[in-house]
C-alpha positions in Angstrom: -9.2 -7.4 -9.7 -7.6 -4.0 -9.8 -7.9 -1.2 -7.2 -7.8 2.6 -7.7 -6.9 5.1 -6.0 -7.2 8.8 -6.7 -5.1 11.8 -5.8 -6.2 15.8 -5.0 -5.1 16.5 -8.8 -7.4 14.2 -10.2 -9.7 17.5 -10.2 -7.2 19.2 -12.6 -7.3 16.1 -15.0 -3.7 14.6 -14.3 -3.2 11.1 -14.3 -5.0 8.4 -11.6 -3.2 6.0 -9.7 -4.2 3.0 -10.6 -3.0 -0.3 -9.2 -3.9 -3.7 -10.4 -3.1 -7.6 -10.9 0.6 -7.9 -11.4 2.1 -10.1 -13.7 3.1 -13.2 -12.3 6.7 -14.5 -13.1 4.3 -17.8 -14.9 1.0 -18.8 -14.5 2.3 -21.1 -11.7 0.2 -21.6 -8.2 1.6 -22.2 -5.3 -0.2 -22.9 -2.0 -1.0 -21.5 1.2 -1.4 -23.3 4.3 -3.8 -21.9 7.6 -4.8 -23.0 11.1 -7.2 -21.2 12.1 -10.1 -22.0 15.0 -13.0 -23.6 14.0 -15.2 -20.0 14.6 -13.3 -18.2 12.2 -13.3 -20.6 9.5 -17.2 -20.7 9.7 -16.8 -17.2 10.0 -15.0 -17.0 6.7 -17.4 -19.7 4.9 -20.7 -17.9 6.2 -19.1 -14.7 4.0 -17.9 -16.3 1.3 -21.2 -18.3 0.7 -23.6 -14.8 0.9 -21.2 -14.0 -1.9 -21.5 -16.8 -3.9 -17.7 -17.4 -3.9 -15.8 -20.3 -2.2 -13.9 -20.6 0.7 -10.4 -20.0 -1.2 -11.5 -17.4 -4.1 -13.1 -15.6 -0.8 -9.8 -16.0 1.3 -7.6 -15.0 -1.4 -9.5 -12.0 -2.5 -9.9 -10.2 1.0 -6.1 -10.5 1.4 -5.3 -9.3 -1.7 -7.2 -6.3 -1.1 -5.9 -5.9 2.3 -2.7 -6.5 0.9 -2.9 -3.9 -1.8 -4.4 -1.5 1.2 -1.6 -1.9 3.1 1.5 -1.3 0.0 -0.6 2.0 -1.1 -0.9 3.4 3.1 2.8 3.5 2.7 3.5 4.8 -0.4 0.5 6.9 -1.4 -0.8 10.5 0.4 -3.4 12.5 -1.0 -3.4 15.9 0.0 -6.4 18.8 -0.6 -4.6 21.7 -3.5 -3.5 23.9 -0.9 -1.4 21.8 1.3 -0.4 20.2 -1.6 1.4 23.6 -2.6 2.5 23.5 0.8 4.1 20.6 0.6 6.0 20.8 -2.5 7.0 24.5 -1.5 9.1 22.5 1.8 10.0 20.0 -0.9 11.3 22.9 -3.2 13.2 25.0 -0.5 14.5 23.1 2.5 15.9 24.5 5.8 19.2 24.8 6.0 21.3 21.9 7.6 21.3 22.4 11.4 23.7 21.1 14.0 22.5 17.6 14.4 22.0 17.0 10.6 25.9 18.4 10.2 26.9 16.3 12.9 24.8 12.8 11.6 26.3 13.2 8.0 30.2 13.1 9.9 29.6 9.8 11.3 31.1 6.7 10.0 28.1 4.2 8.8 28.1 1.4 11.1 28.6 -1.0 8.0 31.7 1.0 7.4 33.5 0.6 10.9 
């Protein structure tokens, strides 16, 4: 199953993000274990069966999509072509450092004391 997800300069014909299945470290399984209350596992069942799919292949594909959902919300932004030049302009020329940014850079790390 692979997921893609496109950015604001797909429309000038750079690349596409595109995330999908990982390469295992081996073609080993391991095993998941759930209690869950006896509403939402019929719950579950009742979608997996209008699908066709079992209980686990249903299980294990909705939180692999959630999953894959949740890693792209925090590393991937799309922006429209104007605040995207925008953004890279702040990224390109940053304020100067003020006071409090002087002053944080002093301190001593905390694993250094």
């Amino acid at each position: 199953m692979s997921k893609r997800r496109t950015s604001s300069s797909d429309a000038t014909g750079a690349a596409t993000l595109a995330v999908a299945d990982r390469p295992s470290s081996g073609d080993t399984k391991g095993s998941i274990n759930l209690r869950v209350e006896a509403g939402t596992r019929q719950l579950i069942d009742d979608a997996a069966a209008v699908l066709g799919k079992t209980r686990t292949e249903f299980m294990i594909e909705s939180a692999r999509r959630e999953a894959i959902d949740v890693l792209l919300d925090q590393k991937l932004f799309v922006l429209d072509p104007e605040r995207y030049a925008d953004f890279m302009q702040a990224l390109d020329n940053p304020p100067a450092p003020g006071p409090k940014l002087r002053a944080l850079l002093r301190r001593v790390p905390a694993w250094e004391r």
